[in-house]
C-alpha positions in Angstrom: -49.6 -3.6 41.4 -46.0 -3.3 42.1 -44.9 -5.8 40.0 -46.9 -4.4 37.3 -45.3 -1.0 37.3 -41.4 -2.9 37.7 -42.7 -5.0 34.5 -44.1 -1.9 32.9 -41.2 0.0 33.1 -38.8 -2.5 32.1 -40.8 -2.6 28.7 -40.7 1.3 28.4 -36.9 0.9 29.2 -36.1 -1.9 26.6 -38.2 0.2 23.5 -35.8 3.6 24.6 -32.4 1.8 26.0 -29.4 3.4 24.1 -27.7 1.5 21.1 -24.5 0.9 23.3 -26.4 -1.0 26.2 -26.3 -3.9 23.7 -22.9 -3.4 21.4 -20.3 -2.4 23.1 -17.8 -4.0 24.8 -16.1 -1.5 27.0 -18.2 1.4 28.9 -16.6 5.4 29.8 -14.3 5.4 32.7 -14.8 8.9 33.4 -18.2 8.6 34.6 -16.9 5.0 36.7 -16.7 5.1 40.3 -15.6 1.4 40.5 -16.0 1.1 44.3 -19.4 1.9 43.6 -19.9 -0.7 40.3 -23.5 -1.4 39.4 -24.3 0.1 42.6 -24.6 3.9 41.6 -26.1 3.2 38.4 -28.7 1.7 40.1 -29.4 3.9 42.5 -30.0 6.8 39.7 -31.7 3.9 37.4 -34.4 4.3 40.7 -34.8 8.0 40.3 -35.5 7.4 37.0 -37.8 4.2 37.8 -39.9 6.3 40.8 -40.1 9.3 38.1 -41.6 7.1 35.3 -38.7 8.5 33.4 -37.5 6.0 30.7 -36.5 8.6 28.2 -32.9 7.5 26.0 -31.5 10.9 26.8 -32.1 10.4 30.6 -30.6 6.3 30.1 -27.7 8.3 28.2 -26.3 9.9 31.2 -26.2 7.0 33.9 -23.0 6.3 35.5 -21.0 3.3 33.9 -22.4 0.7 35.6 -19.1 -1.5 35.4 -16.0 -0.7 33.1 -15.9 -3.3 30.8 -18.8 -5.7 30.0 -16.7 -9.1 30.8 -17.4 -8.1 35.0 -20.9 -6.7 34.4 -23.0 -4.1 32.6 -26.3 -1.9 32.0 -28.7 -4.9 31.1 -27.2 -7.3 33.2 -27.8 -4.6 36.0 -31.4 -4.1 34.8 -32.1 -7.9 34.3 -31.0 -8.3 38.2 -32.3 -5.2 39.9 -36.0 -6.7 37.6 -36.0 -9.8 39.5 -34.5 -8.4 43.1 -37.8 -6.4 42.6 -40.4 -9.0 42.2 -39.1 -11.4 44.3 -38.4 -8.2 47.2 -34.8 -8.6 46.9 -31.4 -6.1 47.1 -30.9 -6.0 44.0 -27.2 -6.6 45.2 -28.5 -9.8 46.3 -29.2 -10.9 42.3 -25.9 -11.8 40.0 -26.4 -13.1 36.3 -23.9 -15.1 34.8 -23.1 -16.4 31.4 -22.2 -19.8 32.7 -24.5 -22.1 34.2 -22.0 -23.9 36.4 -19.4 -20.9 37.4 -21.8 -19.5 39.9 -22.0 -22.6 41.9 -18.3 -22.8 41.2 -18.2 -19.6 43.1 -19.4 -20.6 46.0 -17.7 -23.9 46.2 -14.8 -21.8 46.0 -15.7 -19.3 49.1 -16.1 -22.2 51.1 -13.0 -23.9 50.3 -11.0 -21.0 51.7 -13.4 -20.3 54.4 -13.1 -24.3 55.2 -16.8 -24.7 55.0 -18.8 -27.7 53.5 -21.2 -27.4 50.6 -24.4 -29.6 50.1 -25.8 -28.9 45.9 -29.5 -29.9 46.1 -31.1 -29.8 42.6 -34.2 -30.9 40.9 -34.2 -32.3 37.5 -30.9 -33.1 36.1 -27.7 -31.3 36.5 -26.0 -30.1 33.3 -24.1 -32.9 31.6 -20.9 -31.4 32.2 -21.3 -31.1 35.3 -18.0 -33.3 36.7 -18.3 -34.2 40.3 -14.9 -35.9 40.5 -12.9 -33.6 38.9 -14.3 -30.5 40.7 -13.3 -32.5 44.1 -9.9 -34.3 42.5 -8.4 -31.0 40.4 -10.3 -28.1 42.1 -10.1 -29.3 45.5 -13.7 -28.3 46.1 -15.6 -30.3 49.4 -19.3 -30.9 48.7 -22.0 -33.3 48.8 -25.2 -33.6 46.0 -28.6 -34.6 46.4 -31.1 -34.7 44.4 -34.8 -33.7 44.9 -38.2 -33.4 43.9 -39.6 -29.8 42.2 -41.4 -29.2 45.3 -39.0 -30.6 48.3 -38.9 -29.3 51.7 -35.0 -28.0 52.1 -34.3 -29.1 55.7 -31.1 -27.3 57.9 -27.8 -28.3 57.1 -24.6 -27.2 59.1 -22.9 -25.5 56.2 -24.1 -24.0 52.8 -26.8 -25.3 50.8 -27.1 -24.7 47.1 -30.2 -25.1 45.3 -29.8 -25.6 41.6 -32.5 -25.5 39.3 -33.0 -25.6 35.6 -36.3 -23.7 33.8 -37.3 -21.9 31.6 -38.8 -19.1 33.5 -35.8 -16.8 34.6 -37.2 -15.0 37.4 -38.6 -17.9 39.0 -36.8 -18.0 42.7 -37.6 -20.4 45.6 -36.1 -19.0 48.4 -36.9 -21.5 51.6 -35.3 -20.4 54.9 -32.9 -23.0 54.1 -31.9 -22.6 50.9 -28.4 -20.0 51.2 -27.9 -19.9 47.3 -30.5 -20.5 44.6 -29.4 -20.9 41.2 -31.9 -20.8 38.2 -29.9 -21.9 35.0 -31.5 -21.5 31.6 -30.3 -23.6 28.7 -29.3 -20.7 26.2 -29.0 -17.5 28.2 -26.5 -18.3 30.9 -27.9 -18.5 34.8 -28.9 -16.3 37.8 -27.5 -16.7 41.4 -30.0 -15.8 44.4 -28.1 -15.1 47.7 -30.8 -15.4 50.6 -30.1 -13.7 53.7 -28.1 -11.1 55.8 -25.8 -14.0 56.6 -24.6 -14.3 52.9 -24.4 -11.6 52.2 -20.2 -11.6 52.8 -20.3 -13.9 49.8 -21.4 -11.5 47.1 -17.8 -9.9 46.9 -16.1 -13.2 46.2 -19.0 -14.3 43.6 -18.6 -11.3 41.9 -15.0 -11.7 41.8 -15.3 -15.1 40.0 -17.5 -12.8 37.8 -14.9 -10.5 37.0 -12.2 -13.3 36.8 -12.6 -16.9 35.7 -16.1 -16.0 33.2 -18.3 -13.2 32.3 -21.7 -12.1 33.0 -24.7 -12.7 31.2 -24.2 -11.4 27.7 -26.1 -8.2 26.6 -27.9 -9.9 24.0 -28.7 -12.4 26.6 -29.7 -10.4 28.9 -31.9 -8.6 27.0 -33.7 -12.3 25.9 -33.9 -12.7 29.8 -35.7 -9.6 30.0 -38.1 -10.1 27.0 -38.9 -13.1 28.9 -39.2 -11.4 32.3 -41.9 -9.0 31.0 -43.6 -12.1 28.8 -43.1 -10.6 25.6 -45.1 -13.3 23.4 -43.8 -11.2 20.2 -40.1 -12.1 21.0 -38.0 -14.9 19.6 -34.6 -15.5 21.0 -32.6 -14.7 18.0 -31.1 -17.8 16.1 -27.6 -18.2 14.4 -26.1 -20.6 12.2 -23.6 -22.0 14.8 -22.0 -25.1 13.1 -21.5 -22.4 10.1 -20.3 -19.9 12.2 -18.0 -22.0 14.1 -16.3 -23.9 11.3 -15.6 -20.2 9.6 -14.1 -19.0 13.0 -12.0 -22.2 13.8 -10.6 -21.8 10.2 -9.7 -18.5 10.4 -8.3 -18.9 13.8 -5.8 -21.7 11.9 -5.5 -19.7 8.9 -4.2 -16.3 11.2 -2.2 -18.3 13.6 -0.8 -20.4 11.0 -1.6 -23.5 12.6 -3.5 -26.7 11.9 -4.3 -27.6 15.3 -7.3 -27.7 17.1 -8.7 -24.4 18.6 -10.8 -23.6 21.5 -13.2 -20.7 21.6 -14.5 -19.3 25.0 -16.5 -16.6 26.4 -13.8 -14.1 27.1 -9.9 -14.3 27.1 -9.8 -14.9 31.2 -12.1 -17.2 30.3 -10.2 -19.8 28.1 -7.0 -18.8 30.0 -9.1 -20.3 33.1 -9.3 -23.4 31.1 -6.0 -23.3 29.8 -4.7 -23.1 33.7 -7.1 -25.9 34.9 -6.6 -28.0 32.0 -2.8 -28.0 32.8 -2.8 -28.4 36.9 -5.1 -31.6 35.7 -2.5 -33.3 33.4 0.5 -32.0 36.0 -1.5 -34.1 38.6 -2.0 -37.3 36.3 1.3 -37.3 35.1 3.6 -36.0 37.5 1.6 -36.9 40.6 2.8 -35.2 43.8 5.0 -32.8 42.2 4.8 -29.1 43.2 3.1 -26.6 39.7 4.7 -23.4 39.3 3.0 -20.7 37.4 5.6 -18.6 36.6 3.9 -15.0 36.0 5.0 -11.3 35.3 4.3 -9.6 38.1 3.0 -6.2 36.0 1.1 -7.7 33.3 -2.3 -7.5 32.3 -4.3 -7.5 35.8 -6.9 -10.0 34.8 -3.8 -12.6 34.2 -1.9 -11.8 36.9 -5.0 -11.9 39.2 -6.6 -15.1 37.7 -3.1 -17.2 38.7 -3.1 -16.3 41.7 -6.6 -17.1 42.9 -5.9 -20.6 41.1 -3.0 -20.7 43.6 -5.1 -19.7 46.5 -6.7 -22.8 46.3 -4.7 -25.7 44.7 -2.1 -26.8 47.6 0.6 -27.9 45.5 0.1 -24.7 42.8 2.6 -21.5 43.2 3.3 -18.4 41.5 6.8 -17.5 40.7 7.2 -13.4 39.6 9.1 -13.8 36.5 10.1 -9.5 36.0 10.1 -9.2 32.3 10.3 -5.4 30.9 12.2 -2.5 31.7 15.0 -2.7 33.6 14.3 -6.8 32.9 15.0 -9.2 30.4 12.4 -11.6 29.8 14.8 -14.1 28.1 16.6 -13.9 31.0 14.4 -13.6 34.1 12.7 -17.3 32.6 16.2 -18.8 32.3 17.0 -18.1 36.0 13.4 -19.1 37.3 13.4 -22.6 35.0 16.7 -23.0 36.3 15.6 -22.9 40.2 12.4 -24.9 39.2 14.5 -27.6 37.4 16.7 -27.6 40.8 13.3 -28.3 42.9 11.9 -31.0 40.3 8.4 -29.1 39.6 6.6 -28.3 36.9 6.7 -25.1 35.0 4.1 -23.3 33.0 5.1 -19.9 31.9 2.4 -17.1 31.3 3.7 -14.3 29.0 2.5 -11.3 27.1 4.5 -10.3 24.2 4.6 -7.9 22.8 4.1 -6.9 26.9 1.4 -4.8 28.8 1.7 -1.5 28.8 5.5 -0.8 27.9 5.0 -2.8 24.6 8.4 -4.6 24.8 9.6 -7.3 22.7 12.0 -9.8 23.6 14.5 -11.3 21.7 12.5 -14.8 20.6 15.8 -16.5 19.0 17.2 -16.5 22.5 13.8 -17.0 23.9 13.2 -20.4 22.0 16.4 -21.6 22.7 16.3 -20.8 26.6 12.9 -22.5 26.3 14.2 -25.4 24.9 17.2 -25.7 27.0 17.7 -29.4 28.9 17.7 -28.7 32.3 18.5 -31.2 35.3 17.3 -31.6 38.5 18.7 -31.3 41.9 19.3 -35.6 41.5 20.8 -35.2 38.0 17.8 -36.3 36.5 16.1 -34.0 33.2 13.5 -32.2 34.4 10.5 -30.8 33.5 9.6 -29.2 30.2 8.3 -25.8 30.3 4.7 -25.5 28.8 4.7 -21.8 27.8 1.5 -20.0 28.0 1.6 -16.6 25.1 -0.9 -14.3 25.7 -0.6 -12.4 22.0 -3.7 -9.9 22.2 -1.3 -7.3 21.3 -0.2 -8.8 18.0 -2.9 -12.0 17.4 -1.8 -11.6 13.6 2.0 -13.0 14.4 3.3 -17.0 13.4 4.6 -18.3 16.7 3.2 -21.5 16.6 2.8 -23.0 13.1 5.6 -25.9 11.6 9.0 -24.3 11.4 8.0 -20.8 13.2 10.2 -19.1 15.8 8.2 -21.5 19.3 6.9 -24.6 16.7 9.4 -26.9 18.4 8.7 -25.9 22.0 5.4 -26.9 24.0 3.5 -23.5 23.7 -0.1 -22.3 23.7 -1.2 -18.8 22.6 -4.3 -17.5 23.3 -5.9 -14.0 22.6 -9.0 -11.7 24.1 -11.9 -11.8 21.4 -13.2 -8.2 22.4 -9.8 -6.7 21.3 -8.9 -7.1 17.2 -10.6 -10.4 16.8 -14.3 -8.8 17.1 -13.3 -4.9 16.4 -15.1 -4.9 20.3 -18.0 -6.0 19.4 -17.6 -9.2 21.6 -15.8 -10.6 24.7 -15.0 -13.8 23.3 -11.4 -15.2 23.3 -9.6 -17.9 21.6 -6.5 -20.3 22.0 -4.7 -22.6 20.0 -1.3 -24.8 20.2 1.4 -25.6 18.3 1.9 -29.8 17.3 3.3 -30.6 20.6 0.6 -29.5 22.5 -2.0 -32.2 21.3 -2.1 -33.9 24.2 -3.1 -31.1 26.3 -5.6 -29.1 24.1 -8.2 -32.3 24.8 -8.1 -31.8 28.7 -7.9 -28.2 28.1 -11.4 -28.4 26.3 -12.7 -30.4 28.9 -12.3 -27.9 31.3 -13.7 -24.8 29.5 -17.1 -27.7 29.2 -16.9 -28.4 32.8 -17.1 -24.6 33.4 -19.8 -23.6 30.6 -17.3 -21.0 29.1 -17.5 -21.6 25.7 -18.5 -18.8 23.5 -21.9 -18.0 22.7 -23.9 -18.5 19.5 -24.3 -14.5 18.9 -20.3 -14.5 20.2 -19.3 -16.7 17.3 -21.5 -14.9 14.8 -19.7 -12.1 15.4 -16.4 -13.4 15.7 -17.3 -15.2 11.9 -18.1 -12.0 10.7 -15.1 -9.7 12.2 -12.1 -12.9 11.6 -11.8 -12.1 8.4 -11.0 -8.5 7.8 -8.5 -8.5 11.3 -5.1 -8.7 10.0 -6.0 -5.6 7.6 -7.5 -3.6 10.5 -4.5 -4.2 12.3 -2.4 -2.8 9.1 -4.3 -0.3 9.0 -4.4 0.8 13.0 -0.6 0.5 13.2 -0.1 2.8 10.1 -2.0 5.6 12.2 -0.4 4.8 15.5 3.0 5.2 14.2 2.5 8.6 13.0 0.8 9.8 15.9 3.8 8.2 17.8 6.0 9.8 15.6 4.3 13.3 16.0 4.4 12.8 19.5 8.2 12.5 19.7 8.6 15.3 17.3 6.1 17.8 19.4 7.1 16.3 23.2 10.5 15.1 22.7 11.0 14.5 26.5 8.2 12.2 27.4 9.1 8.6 26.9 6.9 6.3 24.9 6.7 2.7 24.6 5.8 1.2 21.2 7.3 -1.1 19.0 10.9 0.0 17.0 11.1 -0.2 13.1 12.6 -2.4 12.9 10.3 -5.3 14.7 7.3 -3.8 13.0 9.3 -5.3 9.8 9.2 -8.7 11.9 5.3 -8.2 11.8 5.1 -7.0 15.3 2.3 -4.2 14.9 0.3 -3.2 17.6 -2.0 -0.5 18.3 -1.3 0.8 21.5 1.2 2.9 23.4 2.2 4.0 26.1 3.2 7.1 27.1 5.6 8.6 30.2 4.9 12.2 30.3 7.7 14.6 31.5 6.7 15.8 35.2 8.9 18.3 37.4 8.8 18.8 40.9 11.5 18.6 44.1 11.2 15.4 45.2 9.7 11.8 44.1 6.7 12.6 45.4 5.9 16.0 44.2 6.9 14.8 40.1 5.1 11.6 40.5 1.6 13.5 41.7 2.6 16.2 39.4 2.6 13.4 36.5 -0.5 11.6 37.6 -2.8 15.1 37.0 -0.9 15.5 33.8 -2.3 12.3 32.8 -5.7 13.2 33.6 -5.2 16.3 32.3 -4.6 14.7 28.6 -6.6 12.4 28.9 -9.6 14.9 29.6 -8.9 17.4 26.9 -8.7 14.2 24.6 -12.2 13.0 25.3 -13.1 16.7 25.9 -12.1 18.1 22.7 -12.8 14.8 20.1 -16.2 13.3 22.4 -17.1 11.6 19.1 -13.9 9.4 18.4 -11.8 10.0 21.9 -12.7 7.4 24.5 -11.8 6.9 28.2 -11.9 3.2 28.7 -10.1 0.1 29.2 -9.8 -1.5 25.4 -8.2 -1.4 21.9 -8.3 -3.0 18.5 -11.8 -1.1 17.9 -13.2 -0.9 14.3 -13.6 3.2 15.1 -11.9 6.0 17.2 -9.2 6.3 20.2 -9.4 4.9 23.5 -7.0 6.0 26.3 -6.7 4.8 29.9 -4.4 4.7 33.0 -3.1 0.9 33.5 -2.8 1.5 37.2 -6.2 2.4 37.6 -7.9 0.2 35.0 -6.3 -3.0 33.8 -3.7 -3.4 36.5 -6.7 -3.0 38.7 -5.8 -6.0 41.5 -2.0 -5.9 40.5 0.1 -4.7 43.5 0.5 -1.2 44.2 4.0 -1.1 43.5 3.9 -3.5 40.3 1.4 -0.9 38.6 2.2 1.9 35.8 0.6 5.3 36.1 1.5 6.3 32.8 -1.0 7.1 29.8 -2.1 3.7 28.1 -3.4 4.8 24.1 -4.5 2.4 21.3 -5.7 3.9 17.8 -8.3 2.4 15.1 -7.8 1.9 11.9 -10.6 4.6 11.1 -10.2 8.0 13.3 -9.4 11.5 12.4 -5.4 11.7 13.2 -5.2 15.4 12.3 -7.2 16.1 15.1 -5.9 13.6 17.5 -3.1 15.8 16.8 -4.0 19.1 16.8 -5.5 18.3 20.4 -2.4 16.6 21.3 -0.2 19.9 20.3 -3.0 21.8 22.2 -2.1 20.1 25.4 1.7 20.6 24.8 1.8 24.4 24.5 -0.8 24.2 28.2 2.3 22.3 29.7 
């Protein structure tokens, strides 16, 4: 009977959800309590559940559930809290992923830390690209795999046991007393992760971690196929797309606005390829320059995902070390990577550089004569011999429309890779998925990079692909078209708040084709000391922010993106995408990126209204 009012409800819920459950990309940070993510929204989702209340204005006002759709969101909530509830379950208990082998990845990694040993039981087969060797040579993960009838008694094993199944039937969960982990992978929706018992319960943190960091959760549109299925709705077909066609018209356009010919790999988000792209290299460091300490040489402030991705990779790869490499401000990138290639050079490692440019949030560009030449310098170890070549690793989600790569470009003649998140101007936000491509000399890695973005099921989705084929093409003119109304409203800001400081792009590199979206703004504070101006500047961001999203609730946002087809979105890096960056590498300054379709006059008219309040 239970069950029947869970199922009932769910199919009440789906027919009323709101439009945004299932397009967009990134959620309101005003209504966010991220200490509490997925867990308040599902506590009021129950209020609403015991009240038989499934109404869209009542699903309207739910707390964000997570900020940004990459770590987690409504229907992925709903899909898990649906299944914790027919299998009497925390729903905490449940995580969906869009991967089918990231979640046992997970948990391979917990235990590599925790110095615990793994046995994988599975019936069936396990995916194809599922690599046992190179998740013990490259990860350095300890396990031991077994297979086993539908039906087999799970006996007690001194460590974790995994249970891996692949069906058709999403909910389905076989929880034995011995089973710690049950993993019920379906061939086009992603998977979902059972943690039995009190005793794992110190493992959901670090899953959902992996989550938020090395792949996504189930997509919406997934998600809401899992549920279809959950509530055995015969009238629903999963949706189908055209992929080959699809993915031919995004791999060209991919070349065509890179300005490359070389191969290019599309993945799930942009942490997700960059996961592949970090992976992919530590593999070819270990083949061909076996024994030798990796460097991952990474700005210490940039884009939190990046900065915390590289330093979980380090966390459990011996021989793999971040460098800081300080790169705005006060800093020169040029050179801060001359100085640190030099030291690396000296010890006779390998360097791969991570870089944003323009950079995240002060929107700096450095000078890329001198950077290709520092680059390509020949450098010598501490024996005299030439060292290492620098693989450099551009992260160009800023400005994806700018020729780094292609013959005779500014970084053609120096190993680089540039990659880009899809949810930014690649899909207008309609989609997570990113992309990376290299110049010629890369070749030899891109293979081993695609290998790994197989091995870890983060390839883009068929819907994902769709809508990247569809959004591709008009990019470079949205970004025309965004820059054109940022730099007025930049403009207007300097003319109406002379002394705040913003960070944006000069005249004179926009000319060079540098033309982002996004500022950021340092607004003038008072007080008499450090402390009292740096409180008094953190309200004052609020404060803007507020009247913003207040005053224009149609086309003003408070969330974590940019590059969006429609509107403004403004956020706080410190508190949003320098989430897991260290306290004192974080900017509490205003972060703001405009579309190419908003009203400006207002934007500014609010804008001057929260000057004269100042």
């Amino acid at each position: 009977m239970e069950d029947n009012k869970v199922l009932n409800y769910i199919k009440d819920l789906l027919e009323n959800m709101p439009n945004d459950w299932l397009g967009l990309t990134t959620h309101r940070l005003d209504i966010y309590n991220e200490k509490l993510a997925k867990t308040q929204f599902l506590e009021q989702l129950e209020v609403l559940f015991t009240d038989n209340n499934s109404e869209t204005s009542a699903l309207n006002k739910l707390p964000t559930a997570y900020d940004y759709i990459r770590l987690g969101h409504p229907l992925s909530c709903l899909l898990e809290w649906g299944i914790a509830n027919l299998n009497n379950l925390n729903a905490k208990n449940v995580i969906s992923f869009s991967s089918r082998t990231m979640p046992v990845l997970a948990i391979l990694r917990k235990n590599l830390l925790d110095n615990k040993i793994t046995r994988i039981m599975y019936s069936g087969d396990l995916p194809e690209f599922f690599d046992t060797e190179v998740l013990k040579s490259v990860y350095g993960y300890k396990f031991e795999l077994k297979k086993v009838g539908e039906k087999a008694v799970v006996p007690e094993f001194n460590g974790s046991t995994i249970f891996f199944s692949q069906q058709d039937e999403i909910s389905n969960v076989d929880l034995q007393p011995n089973i710690d982990f049950f993993i019920n992978a379906h061939a086009l929706l992603g998977s979902v992760l059972v943690v039995n018992g009190v005793q794992n319960e110190n493992y959901i943190p670090e899953i959902q971690h992996v989550r938020r960091r090395e792949t996504i959760a189930m997509t919406p549109s997934n998600c809401y196929a899992a549920l279809r299925l959950l509530i055995k709705d015969s009238s629903f077909d999963t949706p189908k797309s055209n992929l080959e066609l699809n993915k031919t018209l995004v791999l060209d356009s991919i070349n065509e606005i890179t300005g490359t010919t070389t191969k290019v790999l599309v993945a799930s988000s942009g942490l997700s390829v960059q996961y592949a792209i970090m992976m992919g290299l530590i593999h070819d460091a270990q083949e061909k320059h076996k024994g030798k300490a990796i460097k991952f040489i990474v700005p210490p402030n940039c884009y939190g995902g990046t900065n915390d991705q590289a330093r979980r990779v380090a966390d459990c790869i011996d021989m793999v070390e971040i460098v800081d490499l300080p790169v705005d401000g006060e800093n020169d990138m040029v050179q801060s990577i001359d100085m640190v290639l030099a030291k690396i050079a000296k010890e006779d490692a390998v360097p791969y550089i991570i870089a944003e440019i323009p950079t995240n949030p002060r929107v700096e560009v450095p000078d890329l004569i001198a950077l290709s030449a520092v680059l390509s310098k020949e450098r010598k170890t501490a024996k005299g011999e030439i060292a290492i070549d620098p693989v450099f690793i551009l992260d160009q989600t800023f400005c994806p429309n700018v020729h780094f790569l292609g013959e005779g470009e500014i970084l053609s003649t120096v190993r680089t890779i540039s990659f880009a998140s899809g949810s930014k101007f690649p899909s207008g936000g309609q989609c997570t998925a990113g992309y990376c491509v290299g110049n010629s000399k890369t070749d030899g890695l891109m293979a081993i990079i695609e290998m790994h973005l197989k091995l870890c099921d983060n390839g883009a989705t068929n819907l994902q692909m769709e809508i990247l084929g569809n959004q591709l093409p008009s990019m470079n003119q949205r970004i025309i078209d965004a820059y054109k109304n940022t730099r007025e409203f930049v403009d207007f800001i300097n003319d109406t708040l002379p002394e705040a400081k913003i960070n944006f792009v000069s005249p004179a590199l926009a000319d060079q084709g540098f033309t982002p979206s996004v500022f950021s703004l340092d607004l003038p504070t008072k007080g008499n000391s450090d402390e009292e101006k740096e409180t008094y500047k953190r309200a004052l961001n609020l404060k803007l922010i507020n009247l913003m999203i207040t005053k224009i609730p149609d086309e003003s946002k408070f969330c974590v993106s940019y590059g969006q087809l429609n509107g403004c979105y403004w956020t706080i890096p410190a508190t949003s995408t320098q989430g897991t960056t260290k306290e004192g590498d974080k900017d509490y300054i205003v972060r703001a990126s405009l579309s190419p379709n908003l009203d400006l006059e207002l934007h500014k008219k609010v804008f001057l209204e929260f000057v004269n309040k100042i």
